[in-house]
PyMOL commands that place a pseudoatom at each C-alpha (Angstrom):
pseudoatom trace, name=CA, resn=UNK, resi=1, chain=A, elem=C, hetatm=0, pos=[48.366, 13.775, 0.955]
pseudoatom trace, name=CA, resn=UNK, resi=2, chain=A, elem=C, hetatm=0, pos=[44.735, 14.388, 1.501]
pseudoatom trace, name=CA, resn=UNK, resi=3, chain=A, elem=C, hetatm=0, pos=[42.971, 14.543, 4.882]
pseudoatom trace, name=CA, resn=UNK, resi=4, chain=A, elem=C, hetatm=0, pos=[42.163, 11.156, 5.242]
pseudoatom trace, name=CA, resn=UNK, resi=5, chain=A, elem=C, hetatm=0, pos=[45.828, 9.841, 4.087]
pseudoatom trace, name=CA, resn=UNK, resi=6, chain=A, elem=C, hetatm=0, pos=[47.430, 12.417, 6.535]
pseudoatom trace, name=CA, resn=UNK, resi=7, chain=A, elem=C, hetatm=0, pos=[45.766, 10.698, 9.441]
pseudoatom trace, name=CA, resn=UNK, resi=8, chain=A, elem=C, hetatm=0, pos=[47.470, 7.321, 8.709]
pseudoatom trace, name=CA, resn=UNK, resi=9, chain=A, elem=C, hetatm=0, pos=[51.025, 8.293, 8.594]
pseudoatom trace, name=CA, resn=UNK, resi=10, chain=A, elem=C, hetatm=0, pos=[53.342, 11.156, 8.285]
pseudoatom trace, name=CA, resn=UNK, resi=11, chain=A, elem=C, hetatm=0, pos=[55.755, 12.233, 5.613]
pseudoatom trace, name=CA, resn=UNK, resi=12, chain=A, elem=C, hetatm=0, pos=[59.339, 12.464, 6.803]
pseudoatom trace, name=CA, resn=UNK, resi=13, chain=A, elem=C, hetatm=0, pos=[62.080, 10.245, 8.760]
pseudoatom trace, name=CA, resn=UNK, resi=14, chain=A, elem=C, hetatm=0, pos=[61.594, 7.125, 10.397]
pseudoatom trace, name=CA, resn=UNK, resi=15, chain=A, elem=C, hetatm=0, pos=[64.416, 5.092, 12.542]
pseudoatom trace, name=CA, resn=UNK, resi=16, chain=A, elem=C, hetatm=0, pos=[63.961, 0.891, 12.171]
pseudoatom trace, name=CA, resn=UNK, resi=17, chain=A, elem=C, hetatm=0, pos=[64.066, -0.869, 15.045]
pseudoatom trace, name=CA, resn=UNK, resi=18, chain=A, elem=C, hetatm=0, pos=[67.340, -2.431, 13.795]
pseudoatom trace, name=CA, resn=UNK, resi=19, chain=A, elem=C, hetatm=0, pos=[68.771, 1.347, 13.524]
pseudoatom trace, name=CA, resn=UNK, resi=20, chain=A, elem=C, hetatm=0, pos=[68.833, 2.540, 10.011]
pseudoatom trace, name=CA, resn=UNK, resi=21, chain=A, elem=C, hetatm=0, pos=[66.864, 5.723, 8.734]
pseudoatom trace, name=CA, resn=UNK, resi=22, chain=A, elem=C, hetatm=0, pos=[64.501, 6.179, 6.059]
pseudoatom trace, name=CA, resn=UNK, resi=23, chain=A, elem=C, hetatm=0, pos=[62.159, 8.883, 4.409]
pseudoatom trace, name=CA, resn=UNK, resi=24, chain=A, elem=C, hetatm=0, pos=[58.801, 8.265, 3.630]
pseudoatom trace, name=CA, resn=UNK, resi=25, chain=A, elem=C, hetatm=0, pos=[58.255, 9.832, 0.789]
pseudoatom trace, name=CA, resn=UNK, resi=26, chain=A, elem=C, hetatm=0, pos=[54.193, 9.043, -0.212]
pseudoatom trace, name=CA, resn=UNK, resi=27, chain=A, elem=C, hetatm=0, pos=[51.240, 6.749, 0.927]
pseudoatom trace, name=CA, resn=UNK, resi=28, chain=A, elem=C, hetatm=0, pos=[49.769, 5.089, -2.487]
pseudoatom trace, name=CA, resn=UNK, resi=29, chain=A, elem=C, hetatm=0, pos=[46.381, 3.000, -2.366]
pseudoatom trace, name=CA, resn=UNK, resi=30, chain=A, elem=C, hetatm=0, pos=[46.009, -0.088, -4.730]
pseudoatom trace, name=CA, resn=UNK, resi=31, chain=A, elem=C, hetatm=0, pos=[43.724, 0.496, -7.593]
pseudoatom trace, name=CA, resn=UNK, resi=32, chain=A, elem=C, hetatm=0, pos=[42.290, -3.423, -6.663]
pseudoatom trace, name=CA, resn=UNK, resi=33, chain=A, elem=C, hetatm=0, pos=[42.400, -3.884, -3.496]
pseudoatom trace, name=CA, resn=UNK, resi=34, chain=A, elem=C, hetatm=0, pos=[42.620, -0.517, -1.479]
pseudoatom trace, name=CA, resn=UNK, resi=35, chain=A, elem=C, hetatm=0, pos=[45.454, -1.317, 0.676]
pseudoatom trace, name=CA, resn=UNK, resi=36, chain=A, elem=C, hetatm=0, pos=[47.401, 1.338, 1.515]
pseudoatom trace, name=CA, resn=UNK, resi=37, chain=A, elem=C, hetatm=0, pos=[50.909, 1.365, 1.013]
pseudoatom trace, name=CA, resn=UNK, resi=38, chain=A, elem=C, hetatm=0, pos=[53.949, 3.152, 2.259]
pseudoatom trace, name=CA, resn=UNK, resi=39, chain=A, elem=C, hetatm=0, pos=[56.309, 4.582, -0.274]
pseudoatom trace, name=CA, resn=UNK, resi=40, chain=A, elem=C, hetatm=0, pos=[59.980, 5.489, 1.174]
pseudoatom trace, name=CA, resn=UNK, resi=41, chain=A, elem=C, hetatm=0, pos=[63.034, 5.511, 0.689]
pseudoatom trace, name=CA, resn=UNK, resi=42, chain=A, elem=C, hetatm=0, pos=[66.788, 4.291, 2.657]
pseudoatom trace, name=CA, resn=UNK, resi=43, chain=A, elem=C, hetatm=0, pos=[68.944, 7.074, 3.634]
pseudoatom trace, name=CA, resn=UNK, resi=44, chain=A, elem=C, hetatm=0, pos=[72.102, 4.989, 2.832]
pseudoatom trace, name=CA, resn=UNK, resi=45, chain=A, elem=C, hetatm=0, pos=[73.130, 2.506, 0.362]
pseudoatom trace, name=CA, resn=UNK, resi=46, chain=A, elem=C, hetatm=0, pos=[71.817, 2.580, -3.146]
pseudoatom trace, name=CA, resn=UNK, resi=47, chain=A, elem=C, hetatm=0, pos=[68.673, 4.041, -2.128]
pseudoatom trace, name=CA, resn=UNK, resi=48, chain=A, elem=C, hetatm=0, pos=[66.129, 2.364, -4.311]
pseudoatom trace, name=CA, resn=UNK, resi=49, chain=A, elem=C, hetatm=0, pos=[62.387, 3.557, -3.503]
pseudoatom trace, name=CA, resn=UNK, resi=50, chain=A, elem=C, hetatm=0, pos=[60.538, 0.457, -1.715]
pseudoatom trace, name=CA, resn=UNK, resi=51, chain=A, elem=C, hetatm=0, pos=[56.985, -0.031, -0.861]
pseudoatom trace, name=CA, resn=UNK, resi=52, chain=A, elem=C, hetatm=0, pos=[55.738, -1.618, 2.270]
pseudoatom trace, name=CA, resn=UNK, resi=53, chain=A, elem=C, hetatm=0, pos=[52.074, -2.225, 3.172]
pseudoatom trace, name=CA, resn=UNK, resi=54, chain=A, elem=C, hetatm=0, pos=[51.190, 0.757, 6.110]
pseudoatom trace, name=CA, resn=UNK, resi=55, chain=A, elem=C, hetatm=0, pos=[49.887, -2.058, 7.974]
pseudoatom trace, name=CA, resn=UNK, resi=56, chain=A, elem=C, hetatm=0, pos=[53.337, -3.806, 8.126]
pseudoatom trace, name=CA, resn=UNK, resi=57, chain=A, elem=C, hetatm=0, pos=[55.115, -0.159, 8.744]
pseudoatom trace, name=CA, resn=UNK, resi=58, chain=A, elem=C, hetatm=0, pos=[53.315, 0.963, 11.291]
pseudoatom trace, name=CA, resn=UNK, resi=59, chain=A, elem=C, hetatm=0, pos=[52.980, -2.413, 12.939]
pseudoatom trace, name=CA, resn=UNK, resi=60, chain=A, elem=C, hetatm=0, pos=[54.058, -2.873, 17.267]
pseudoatom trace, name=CA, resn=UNK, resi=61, chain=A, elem=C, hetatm=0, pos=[56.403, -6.154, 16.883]
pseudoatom trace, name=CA, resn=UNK, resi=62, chain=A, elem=C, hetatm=0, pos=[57.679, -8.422, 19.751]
pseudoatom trace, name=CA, resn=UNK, resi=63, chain=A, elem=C, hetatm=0, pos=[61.685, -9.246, 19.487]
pseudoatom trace, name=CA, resn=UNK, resi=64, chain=A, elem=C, hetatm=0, pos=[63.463, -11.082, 22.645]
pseudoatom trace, name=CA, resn=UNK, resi=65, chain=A, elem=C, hetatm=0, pos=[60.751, -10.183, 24.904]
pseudoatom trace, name=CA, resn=UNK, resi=66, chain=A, elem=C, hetatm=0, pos=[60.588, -6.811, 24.078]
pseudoatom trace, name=CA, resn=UNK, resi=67, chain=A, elem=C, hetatm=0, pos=[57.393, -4.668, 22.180]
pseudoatom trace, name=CA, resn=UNK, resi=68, chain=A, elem=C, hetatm=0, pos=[58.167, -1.708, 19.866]
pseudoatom trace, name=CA, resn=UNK, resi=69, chain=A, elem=C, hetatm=0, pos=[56.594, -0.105, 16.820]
pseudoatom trace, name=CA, resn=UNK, resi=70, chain=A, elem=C, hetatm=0, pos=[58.983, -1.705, 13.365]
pseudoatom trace, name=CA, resn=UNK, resi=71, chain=A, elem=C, hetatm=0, pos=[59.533, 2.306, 12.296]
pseudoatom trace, name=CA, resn=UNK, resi=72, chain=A, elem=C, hetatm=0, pos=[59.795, 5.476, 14.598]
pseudoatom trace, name=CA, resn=UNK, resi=73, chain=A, elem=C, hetatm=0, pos=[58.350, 8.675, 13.800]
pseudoatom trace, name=CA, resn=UNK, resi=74, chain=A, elem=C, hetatm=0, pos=[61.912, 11.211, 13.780]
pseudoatom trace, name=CA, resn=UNK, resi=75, chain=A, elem=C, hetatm=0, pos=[60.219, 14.129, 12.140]
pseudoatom trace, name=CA, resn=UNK, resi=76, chain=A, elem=C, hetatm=0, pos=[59.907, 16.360, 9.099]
pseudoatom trace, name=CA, resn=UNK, resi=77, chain=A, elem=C, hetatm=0, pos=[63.027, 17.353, 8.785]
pseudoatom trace, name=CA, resn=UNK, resi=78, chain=A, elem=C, hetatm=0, pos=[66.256, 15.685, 10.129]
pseudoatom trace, name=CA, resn=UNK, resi=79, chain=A, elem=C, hetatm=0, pos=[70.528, 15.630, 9.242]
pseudoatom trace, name=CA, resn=UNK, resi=80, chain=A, elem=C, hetatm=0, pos=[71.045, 12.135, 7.592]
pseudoatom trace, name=CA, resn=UNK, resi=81, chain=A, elem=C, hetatm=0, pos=[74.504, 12.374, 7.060]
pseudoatom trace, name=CA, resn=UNK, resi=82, chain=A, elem=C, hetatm=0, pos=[75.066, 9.631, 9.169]
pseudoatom trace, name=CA, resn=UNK, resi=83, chain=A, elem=C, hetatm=0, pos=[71.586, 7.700, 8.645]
pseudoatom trace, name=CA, resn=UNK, resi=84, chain=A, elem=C, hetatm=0, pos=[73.203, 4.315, 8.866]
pseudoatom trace, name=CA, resn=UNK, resi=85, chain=A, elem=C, hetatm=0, pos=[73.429, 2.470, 11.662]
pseudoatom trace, name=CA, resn=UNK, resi=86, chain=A, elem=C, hetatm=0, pos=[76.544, 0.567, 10.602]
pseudoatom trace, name=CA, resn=UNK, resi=87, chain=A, elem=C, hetatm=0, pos=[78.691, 3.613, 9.889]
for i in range(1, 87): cmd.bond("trace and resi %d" % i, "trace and resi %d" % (i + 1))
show_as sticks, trace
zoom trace
């Protein structure tokens, strides 16, 4: 990532607000329109690669009265051997 990208988002592990992990593995900017866009991955399952607009990522949401940011930051680095939350 370049200096500007690096101030958007980090690279590494995120928690969902409904529990399961992921790794973000790139930000990527459309060639049309200039969105940014979050490139990461599950850390269970099948894990496909997915891409999520960074304004939807790193979005505060309301659910039952509550406010929270959808992903949280967990770091670089971090054990996934038990990344899902239904384990």
């Amino acid at each position: 990532m370049n200096k500007q990208t690096s101030k958007l988002i980090k690279l590494g592990f995120y928690r969902h607000f409904k529990g399961n992990i992921y790794r973000v593995l790139h930000l990527a900017k459309d060639s049309e329109t200039e969105q940014y866009f979050v490139v990461y991955q599950p850390q269970y399952g099948d894990m496909d690669v997915w891409i999520r607009p960074l304004s939807m990522f790193d979005e505060t949401i309301e659910r039952d009265g509550k406010i929270f940011k959808r992903f949280t930051f967990l770091g670089e680095n971090i054990d996934t051997g038990n990344a899902s939350k239904d384990d």
